[in-house]
Each structure stands twice: as C-alpha cells, then as structure tokens.
N, C-alpha and C positions, 0 to 999 in steps of 0.2 A: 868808653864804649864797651859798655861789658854785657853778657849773655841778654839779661832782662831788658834792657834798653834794645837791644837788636830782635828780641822777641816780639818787642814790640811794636816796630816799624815792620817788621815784616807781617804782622796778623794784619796791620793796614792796609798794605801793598797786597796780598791775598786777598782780602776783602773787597778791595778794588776790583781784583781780579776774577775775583768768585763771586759778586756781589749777591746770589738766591741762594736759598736753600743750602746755605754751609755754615757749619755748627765748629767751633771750635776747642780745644782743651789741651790746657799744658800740663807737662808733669804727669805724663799718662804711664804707671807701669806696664809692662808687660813680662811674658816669662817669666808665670811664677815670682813676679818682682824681683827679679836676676837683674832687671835695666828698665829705664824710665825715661825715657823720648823725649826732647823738649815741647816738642810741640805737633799735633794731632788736625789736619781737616778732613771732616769726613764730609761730604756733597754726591756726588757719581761717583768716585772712589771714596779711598782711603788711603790720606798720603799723611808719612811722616816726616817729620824736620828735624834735623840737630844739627844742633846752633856752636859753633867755633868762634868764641870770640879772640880779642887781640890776648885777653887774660888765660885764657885755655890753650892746654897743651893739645897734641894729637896722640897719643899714647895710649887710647882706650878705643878709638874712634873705627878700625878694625873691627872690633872683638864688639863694636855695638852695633855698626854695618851687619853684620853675620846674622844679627838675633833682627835686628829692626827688618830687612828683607823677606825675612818669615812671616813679620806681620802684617806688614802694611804695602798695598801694592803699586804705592811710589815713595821713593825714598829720596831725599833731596839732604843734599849737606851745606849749610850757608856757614860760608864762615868771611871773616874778616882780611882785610887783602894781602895781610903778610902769611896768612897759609896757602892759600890760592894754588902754588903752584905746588906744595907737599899736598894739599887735599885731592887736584886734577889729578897727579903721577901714583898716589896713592891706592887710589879708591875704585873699585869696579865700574865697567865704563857703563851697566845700566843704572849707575848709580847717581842722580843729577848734583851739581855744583852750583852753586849760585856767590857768586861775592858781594860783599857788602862796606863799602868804601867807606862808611860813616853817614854817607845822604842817600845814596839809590842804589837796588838792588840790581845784579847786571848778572845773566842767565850766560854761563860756560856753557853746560851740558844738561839738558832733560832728562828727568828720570823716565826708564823706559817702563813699563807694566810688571810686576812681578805675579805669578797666577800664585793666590795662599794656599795651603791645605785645607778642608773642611775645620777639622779641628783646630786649626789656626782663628778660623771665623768664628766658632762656637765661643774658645776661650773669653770674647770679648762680653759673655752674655753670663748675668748673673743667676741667679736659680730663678728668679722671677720672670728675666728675659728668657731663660730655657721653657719655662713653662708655657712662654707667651707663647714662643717657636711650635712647640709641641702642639700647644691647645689649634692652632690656626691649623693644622694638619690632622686633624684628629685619633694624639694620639696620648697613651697614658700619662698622666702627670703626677703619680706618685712614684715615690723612691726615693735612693740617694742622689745627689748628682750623676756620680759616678755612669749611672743607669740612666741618667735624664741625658748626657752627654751621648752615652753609645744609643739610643732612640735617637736624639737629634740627628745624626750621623747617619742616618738612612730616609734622610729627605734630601732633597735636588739639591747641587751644589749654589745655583742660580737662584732657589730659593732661598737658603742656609745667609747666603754674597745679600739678598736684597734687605732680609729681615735684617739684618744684622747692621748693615749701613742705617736703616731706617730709625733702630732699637738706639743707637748711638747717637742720631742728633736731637731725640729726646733725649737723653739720658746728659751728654753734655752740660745744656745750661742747668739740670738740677743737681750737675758736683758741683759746678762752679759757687749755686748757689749755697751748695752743705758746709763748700770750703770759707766762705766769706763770713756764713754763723758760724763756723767754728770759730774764726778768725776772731771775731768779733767777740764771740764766747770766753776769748785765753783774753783777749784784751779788758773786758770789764772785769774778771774774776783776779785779774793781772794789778788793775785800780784799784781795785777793793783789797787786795791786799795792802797794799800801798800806802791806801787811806791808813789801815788798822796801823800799819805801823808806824806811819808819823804820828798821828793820833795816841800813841802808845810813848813817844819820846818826847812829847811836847803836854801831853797830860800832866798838868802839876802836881809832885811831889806832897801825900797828905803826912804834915807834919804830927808827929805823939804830942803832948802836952809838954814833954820831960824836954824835946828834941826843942820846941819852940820858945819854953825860956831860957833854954842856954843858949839861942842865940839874942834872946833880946839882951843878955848879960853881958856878952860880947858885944854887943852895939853900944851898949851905953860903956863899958870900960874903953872905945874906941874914942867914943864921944868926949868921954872926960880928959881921956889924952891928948888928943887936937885942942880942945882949950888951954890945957894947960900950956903947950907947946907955943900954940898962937902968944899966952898972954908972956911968956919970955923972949920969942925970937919975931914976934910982931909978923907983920905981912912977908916976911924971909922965909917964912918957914914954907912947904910944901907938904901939908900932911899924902902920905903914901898908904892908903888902908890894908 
C-alpha cells in the first residue's frame, strides 16, 4: 500500500465526494519548488493533500505543513493507520487527518479554512495567467513579471481568490495532458534507442575476404580431423569442435 496506490483511491473517494466542477493534479510544486504536494482539488476552494503511506516516515511532514498552509486553504494529511496517532498529536489542530486502512477513508479531524495572502494566489498564475488577470481588469500588460505581479496586487482579493481558482481548473487537465506526451515522448525515444542497440549487436558481423578463408581452412582442417578420428575409434569417438 504505498503513496500512488492511496493517491489513488483517494482522487475516487473525492470524486465521489466532489462530483462537479473539480479539477485535479498531483505533484504540484510550490514555493519556488522548495515542496511539491501530493495531491491538489481545486472546485470552491483550494485544498491540498499529503499522502503518508505505511512506507513513509514523518520527518519532513512539519516543515511541509508550514509551507503547504500558505498555499492552499485546506490542508488534509491522509496517511495510513499506523501513523494515525503521530499525525493526530503532531500536526495543527486546523489542520485535517483522514486515515486510510487499506479499503476506506475514515475522516479524524476537518481541515478548517486558512485565509492565503494575495501573493500566495497570484504565485499560482503563469505570465499568461497574469496577463489574463490583468487584461479582465483593464490593466497594462507589459513588463517583467516582477511588474505584472505588483499590478495584479492591486485588484480585489475576492477577485485575485476567483480568477485564480477558475485559471486552475483550466490549467490542470492540460499539465496532465503535457505530462503523459512527455511521458510518452521519453518512452518512444526510450524504444528507439533500444531498437538501435539490439539492431547494432545482432547486425551480422561483414567478414574481409582474408578473415573468411581462414575460416573456411579451419573448417575443413576440422573436418578432416573428425574423419580421420571416426575412421580409427569408430562410433567411440566424440568429436569436440
């Protein structure tokens, strides 16, 4: 029962749960790619997941709590039922628990609302989504980011919370799909090499002229020796080439 396997039953069980208008994505960095979330729904909020399986320690899971609470404003820690009670005694009490026994997910504690900073929300928005932000408000859309950032930053926070949710669950299924042609990409480029190499070790060896009657000479001084052999030691013999 390891991380991916429990990833998985859980986007179900959410799914279930959330069945409209929720977009999902795992492996999401954040912070400057300081840390990367297991698992991401955006729908009316924006809640994150990390996943404790039986194989995972807790040793990180602080120091990911601190940054993941910044970003996202529900935070839920699923892990597996021999952390249970280090995860419960551990971890901030808005911070939600869920266990995961191996078949069903059974809810400890809720995560409660964490309010983000502006700039927390902006961060999730590429230069294109900055521009989108910007354009919908009428406002300049050239410059660096840097510039495009402190602009966005002087629109409503309410508006900053909706774009941003909305820019996300477009954006989701076209990583998913960037990451499955990469995937896909390393995989055929992956074969083809493969080919070339077997191709390359099983390609038969072109013999010189010089190379190919010294072994025809060899084969017939073989040859001559097995008869001779045979015609002294008769069916006894066992030629060994």
């Amino acid at each position: 029962m390891n991380e991916i396997y429990i990833r998985k039953q859980l986007v179900k069980e959410l799914t279930r749960q959330h069945p409209n208008n929720t977009e999902f994505l795992t492996e999401l960095p954040i912070a400057n790619f300081s840390r990367r979330i297991d698992l991401v729904m955006a729908n009316g909020n924006l809640s994150g997941f990390e996943i404790k399986s039986e194989q995972d320690t807790l040793k990180r899971l602080n120091g990911q709590l601190d940054a993941y609470t910044q970003y996202f404003e529900r935070v839920t820690v699923v892990c597996a039922t021999k952390h249970l009670n280090s995860v419960i005694n551990s971890t901030p009490k808005d911070v939600g628990v869920w266990e995961f026994d191996g078949k069903s997910f059974v809810s400890h504690r809720e995560s409660l609302n964490f309010t983000l900073e502006k700039r927390k929300w902006i961060s999730f928005l590429n230069v294109i989504g900055l521009r989108e932000l910007l354009k919908t408000h009428q406002l300049k859309l050239s410059g660096l980011k840097s510039e495009l950032i402190k602009r966005a930053e002087t629109i409503s926070y309410s508006d900053i919370r909706l774009f941003t949710l909305s820019y996300l669950k477009q954006q989701f299924p076209l990583i998913i799909q960037h990451r499955l042609e990469r995937q896909k990409a390393k995989i055929t480029e992956a074969n083809k090499t493969c080919d070339l190499f077997t191709k390359e070790i099983i390609k038969p060896q072109e013999l010189s002229l010089e190379e190919s009657s010294r072994r025809e000479r060899v084969k017939m001084i073989r040859q001559a020796h097995q008869a001779k052999m045979l015609k002294i030691f008769g069916d006894s013999y066992e030629y060994l080439p």
